[in-house]
OpenMM code with the backbone's topology and positions (N, CA, C; nanometers):
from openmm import Vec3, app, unit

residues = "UNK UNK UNK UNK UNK UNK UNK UNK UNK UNK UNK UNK UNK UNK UNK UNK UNK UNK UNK UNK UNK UNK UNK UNK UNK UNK UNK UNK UNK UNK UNK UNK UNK UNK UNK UNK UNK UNK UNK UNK UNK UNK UNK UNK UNK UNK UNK UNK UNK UNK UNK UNK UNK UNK UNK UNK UNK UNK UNK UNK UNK UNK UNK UNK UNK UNK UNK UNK UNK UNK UNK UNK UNK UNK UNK UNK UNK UNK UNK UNK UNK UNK UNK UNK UNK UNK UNK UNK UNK UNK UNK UNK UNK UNK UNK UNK UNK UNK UNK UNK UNK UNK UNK UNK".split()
positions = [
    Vec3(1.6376, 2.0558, -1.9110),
    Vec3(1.5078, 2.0004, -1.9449),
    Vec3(1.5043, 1.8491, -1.9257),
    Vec3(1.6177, 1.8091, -1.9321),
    Vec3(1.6136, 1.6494, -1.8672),
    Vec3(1.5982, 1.5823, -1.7800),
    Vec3(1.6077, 1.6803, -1.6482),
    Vec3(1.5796, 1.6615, -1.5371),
    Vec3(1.4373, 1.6365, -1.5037),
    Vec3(1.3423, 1.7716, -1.6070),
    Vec3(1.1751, 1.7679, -1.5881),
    Vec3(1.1233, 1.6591, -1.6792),
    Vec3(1.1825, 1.6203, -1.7794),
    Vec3(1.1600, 1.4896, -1.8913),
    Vec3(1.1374, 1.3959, -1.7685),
    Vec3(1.2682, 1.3534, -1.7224),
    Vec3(1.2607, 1.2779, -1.6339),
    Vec3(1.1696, 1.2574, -1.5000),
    Vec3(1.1683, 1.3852, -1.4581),
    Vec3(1.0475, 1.3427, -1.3289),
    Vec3(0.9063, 1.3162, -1.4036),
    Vec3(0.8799, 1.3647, -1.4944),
    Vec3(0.7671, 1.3972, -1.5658),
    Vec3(0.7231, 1.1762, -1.5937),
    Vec3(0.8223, 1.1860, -1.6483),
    Vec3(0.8383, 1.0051, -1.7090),
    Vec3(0.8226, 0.9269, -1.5862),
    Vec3(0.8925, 0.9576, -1.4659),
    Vec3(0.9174, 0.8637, -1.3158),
    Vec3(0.7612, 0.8715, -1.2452),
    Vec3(0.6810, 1.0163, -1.2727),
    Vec3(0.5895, 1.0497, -1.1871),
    Vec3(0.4581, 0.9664, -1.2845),
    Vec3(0.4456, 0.9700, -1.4166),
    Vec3(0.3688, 0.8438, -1.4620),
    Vec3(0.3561, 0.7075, -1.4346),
    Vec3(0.4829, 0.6928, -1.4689),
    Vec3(0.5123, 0.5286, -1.4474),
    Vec3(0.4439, 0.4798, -1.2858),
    Vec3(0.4435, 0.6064, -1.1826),
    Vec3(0.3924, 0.5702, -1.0538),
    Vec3(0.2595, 0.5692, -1.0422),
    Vec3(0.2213, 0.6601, -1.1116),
    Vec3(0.0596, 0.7068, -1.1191),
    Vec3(0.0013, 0.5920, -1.1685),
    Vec3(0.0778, 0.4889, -1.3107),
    Vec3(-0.0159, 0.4285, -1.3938),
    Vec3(0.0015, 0.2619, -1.3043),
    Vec3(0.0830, 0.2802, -1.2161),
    Vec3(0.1358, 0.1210, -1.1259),
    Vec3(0.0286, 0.0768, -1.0035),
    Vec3(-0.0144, 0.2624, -0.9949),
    Vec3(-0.1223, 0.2953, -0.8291),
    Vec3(-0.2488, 0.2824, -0.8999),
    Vec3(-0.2634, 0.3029, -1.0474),
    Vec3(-0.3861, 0.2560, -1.1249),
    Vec3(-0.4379, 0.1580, -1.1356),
    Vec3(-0.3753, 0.0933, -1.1689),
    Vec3(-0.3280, -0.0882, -1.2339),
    Vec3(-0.3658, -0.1460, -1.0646),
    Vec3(-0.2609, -0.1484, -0.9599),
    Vec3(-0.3615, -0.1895, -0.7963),
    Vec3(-0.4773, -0.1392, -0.8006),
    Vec3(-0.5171, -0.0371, -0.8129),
    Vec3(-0.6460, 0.0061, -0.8136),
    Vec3(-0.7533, -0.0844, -0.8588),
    Vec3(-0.7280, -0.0968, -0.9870),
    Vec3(-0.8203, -0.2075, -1.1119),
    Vec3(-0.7497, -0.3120, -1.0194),
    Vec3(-0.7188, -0.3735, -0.9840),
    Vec3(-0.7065, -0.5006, -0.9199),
    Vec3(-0.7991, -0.5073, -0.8131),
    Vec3(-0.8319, -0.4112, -0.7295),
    Vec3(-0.8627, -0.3965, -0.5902),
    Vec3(-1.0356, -0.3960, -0.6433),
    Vec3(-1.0638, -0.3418, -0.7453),
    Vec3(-1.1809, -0.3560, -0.7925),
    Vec3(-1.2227, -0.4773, -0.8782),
    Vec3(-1.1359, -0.5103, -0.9107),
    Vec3(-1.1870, -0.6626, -0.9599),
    Vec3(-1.1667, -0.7575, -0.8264),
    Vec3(-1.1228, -0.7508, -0.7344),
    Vec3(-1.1669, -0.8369, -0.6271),
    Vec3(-1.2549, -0.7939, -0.5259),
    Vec3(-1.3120, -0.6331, -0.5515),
    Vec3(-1.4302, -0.6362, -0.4990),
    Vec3(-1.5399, -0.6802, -0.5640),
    Vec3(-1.5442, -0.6998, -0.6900),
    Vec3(-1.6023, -0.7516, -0.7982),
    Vec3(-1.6542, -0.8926, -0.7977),
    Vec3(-1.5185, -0.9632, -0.7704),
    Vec3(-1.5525, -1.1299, -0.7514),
    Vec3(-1.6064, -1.1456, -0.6120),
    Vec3(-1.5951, -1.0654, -0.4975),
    Vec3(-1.6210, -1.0566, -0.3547),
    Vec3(-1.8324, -1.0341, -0.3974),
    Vec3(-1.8255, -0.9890, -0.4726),
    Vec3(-2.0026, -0.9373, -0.4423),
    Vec3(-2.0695, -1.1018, -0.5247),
    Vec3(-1.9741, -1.1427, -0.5702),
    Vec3(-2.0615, -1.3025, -0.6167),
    Vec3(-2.1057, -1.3855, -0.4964),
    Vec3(-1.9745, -1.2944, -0.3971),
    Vec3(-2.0895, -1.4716, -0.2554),
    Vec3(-2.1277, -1.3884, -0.1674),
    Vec3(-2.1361, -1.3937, -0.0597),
    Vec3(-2.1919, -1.3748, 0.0408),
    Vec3(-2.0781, -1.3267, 0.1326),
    Vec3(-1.9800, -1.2457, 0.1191),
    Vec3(-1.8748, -1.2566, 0.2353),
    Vec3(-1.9168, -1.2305, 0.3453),
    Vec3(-1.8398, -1.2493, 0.4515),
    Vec3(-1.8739, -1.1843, 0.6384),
    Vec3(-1.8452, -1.0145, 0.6144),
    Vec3(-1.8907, -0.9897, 0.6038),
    Vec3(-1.8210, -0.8182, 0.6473),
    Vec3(-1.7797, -0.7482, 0.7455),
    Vec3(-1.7836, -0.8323, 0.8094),
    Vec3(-1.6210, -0.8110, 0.8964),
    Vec3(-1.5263, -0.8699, 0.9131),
    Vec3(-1.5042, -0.9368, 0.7999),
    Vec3(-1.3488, -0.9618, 0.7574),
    Vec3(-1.2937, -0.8803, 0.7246),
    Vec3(-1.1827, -0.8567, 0.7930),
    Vec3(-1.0988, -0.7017, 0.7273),
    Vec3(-1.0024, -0.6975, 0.5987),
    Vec3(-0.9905, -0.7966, 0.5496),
    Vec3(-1.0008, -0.7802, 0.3755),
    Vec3(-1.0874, -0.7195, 0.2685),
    Vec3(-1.2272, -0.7915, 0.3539),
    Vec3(-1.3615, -0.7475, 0.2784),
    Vec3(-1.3581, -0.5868, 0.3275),
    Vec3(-1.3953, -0.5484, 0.4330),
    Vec3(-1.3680, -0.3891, 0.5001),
    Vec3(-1.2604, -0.3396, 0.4197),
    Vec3(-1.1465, -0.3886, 0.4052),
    Vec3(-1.0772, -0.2805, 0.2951),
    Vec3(-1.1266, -0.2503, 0.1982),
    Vec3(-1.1553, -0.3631, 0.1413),
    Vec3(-1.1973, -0.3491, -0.0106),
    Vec3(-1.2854, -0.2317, -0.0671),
    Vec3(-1.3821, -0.2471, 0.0668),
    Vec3(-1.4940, -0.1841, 0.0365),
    Vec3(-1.4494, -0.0244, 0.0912),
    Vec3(-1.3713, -0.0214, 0.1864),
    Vec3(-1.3271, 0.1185, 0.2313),
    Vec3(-1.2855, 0.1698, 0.1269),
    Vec3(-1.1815, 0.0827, 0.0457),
    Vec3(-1.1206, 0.1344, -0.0721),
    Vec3(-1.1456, 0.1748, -0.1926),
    Vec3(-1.2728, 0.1095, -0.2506),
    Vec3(-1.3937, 0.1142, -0.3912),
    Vec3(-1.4930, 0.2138, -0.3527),
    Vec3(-1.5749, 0.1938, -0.2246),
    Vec3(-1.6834, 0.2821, -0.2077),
    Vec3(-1.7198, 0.4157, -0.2334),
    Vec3(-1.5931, 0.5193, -0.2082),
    Vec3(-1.6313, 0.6379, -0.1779),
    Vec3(-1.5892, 0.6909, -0.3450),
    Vec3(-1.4990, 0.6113, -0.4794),
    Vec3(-1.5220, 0.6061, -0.5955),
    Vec3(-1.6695, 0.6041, -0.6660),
    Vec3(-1.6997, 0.4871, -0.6228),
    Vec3(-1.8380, 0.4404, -0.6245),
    Vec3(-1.9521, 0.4968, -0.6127),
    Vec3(-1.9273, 0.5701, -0.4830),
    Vec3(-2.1015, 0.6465, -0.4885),
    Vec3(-2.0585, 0.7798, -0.5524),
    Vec3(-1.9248, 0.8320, -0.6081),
    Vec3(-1.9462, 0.9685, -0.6577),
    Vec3(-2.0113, 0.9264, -0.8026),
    Vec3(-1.9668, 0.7846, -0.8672),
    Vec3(-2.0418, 0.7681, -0.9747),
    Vec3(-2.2052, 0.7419, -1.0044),
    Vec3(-2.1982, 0.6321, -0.8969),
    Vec3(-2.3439, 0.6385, -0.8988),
    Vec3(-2.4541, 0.7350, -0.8693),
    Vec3(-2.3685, 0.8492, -0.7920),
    Vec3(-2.4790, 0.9428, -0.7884),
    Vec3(-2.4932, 1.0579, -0.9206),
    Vec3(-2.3899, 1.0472, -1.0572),
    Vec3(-2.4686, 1.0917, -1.1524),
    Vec3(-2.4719, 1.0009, -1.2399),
    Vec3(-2.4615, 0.8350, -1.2021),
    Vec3(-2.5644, 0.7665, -1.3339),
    Vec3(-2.7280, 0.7897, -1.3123),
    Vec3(-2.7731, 0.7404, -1.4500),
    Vec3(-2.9256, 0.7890, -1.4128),
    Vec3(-2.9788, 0.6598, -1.3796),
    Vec3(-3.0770, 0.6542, -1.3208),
    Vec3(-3.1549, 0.5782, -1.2405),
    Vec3(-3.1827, 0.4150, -1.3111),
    Vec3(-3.2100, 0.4598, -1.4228),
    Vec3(-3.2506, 0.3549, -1.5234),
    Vec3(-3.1537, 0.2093, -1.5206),
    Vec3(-3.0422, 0.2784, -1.4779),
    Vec3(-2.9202, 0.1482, -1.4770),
    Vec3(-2.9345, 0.0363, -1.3505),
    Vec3(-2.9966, 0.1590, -1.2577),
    Vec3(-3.0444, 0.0529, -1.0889),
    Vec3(-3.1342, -0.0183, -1.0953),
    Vec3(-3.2870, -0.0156, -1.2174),
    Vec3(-3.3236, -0.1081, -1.2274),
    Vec3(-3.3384, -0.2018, -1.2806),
    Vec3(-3.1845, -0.2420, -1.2971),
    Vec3(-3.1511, -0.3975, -1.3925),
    Vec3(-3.1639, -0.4900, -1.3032),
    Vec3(-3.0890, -0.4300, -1.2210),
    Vec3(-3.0750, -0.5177, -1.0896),
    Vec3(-2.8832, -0.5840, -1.1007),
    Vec3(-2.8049, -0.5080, -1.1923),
    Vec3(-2.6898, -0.5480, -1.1775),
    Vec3(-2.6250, -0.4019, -1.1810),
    Vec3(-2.4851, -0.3911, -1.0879),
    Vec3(-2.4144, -0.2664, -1.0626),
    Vec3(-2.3139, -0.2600, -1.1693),
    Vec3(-2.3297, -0.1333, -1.2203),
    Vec3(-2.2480, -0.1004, -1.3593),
    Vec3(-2.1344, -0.0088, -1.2973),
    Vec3(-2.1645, -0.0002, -1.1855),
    Vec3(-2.0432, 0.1018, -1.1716),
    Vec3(-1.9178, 0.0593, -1.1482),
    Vec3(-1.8883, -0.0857, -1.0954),
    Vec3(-1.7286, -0.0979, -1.1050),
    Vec3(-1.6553, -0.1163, -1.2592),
    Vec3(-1.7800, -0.1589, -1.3801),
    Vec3(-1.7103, -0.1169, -1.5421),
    Vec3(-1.7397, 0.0134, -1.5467),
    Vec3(-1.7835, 0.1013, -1.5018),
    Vec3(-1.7716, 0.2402, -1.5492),
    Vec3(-1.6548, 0.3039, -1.5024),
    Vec3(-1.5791, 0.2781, -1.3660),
    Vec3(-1.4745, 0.3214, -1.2871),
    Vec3(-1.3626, 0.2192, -1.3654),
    Vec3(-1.3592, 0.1170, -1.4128),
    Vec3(-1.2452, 0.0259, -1.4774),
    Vec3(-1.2121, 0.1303, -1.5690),
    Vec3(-1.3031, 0.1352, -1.6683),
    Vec3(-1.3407, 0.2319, -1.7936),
    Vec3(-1.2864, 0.3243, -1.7709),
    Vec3(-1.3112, 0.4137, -1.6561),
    Vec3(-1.2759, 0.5450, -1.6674),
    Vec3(-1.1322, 0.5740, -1.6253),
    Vec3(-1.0610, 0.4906, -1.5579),
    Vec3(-0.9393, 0.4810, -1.4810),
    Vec3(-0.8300, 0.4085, -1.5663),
    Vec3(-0.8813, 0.3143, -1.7553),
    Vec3(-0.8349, 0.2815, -1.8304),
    Vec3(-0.8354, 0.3859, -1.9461),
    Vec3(-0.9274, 0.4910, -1.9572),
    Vec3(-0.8840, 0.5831, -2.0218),
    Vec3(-0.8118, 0.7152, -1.9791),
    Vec3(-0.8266, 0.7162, -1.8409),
    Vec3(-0.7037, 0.8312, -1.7396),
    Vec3(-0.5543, 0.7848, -1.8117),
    Vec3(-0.5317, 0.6469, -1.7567),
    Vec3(-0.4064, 0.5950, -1.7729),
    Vec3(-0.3894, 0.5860, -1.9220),
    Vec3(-0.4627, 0.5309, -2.0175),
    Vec3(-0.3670, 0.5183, -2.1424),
    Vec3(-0.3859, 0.6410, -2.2349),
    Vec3(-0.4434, 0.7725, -2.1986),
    Vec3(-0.5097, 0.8682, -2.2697),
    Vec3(-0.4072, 0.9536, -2.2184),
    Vec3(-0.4607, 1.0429, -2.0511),
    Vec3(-0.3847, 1.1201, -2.0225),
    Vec3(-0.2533, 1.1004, -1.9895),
    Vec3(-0.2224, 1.0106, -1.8859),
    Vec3(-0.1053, 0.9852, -1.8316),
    Vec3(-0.0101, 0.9191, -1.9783),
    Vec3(-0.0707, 0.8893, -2.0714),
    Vec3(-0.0194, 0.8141, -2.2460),
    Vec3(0.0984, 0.9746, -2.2958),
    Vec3(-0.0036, 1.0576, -2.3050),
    Vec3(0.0501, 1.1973, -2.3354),
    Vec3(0.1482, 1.2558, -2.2434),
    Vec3(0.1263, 1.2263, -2.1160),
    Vec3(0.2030, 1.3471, -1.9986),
    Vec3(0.3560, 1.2583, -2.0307),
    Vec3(0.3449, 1.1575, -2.0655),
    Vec3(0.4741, 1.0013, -2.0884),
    Vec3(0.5518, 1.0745, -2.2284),
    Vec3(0.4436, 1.0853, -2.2813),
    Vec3(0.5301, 1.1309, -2.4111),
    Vec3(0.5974, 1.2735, -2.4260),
    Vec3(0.5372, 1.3636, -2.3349),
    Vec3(0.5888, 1.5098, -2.3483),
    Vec3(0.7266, 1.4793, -2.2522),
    Vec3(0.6994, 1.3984, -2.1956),
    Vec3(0.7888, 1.3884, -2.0653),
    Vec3(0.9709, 1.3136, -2.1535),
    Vec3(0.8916, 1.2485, -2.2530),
    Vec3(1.0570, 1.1633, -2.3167),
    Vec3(1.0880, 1.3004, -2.4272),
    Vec3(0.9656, 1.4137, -2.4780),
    Vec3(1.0372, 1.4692, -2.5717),
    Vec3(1.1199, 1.5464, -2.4909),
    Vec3(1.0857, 1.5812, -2.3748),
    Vec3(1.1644, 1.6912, -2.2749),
    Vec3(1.3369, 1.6307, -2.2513),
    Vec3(1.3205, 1.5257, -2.2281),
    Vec3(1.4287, 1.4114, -2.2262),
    Vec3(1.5554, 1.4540, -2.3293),
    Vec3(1.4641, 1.4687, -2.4798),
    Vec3(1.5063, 1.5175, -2.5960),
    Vec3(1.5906, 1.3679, -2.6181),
    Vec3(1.6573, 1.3493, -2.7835),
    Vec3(1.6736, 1.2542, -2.8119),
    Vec3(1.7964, 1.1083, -2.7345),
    Vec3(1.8133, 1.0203, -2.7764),
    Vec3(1.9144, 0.9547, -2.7160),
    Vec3(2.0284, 0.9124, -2.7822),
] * unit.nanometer
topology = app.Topology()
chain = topology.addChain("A")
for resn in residues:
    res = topology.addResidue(resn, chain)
    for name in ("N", "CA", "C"):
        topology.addAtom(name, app.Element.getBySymbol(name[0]), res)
């Protein structure tokens, strides 16, 4: 059982590292929508390759009411939701994973 403790513990720690870039990659698409970038800079093209297709699965079931603020809620709703994946689920899969470990 120490063996599955262990992958169980190794395969979080990766999941919650590819999270964490993630939330990074969205907070600099974040600071990117304050100016005006070229969009075809291929930094900006990543960014957006990389956030977008997150993005419109959310926005297409927020309700409408949020689009006419005139500000986009969806990169705190995806922070949000990708901060309670990681410290909620992946929190638990961490902990079953050290009891499997069993003590030290």
């Amino acid at each position: 059982m120490y063996a599955l403790g262990s992958l169980l513990v190794s395969i979080v720690q990766v999941l919650s590292m590819i999270i964490t870039v993630y939330q990074y990659v969205i907070i600099g698409v974040v600071l990117i929508s304050w100016v005006s970038p070229d969009p075809h800079n291929p930094i900006v093209r990543f960014l957006r390759q990389a956030t977008e297709p997150i993005f419109y699965q959310v926005r297409r079931i927020m309700p409408r009411a949020l689009f006419r603020t005139g500000l986009d809620f969806t990169p705190l709703i995806v922070l949000l939701l990708l901060s309670l994946f990681k410290n909620f689920v992946l929190g638990q899969i961490y902990i079953y994973g050290q009891r499997l470990m069993g003590p030290r």
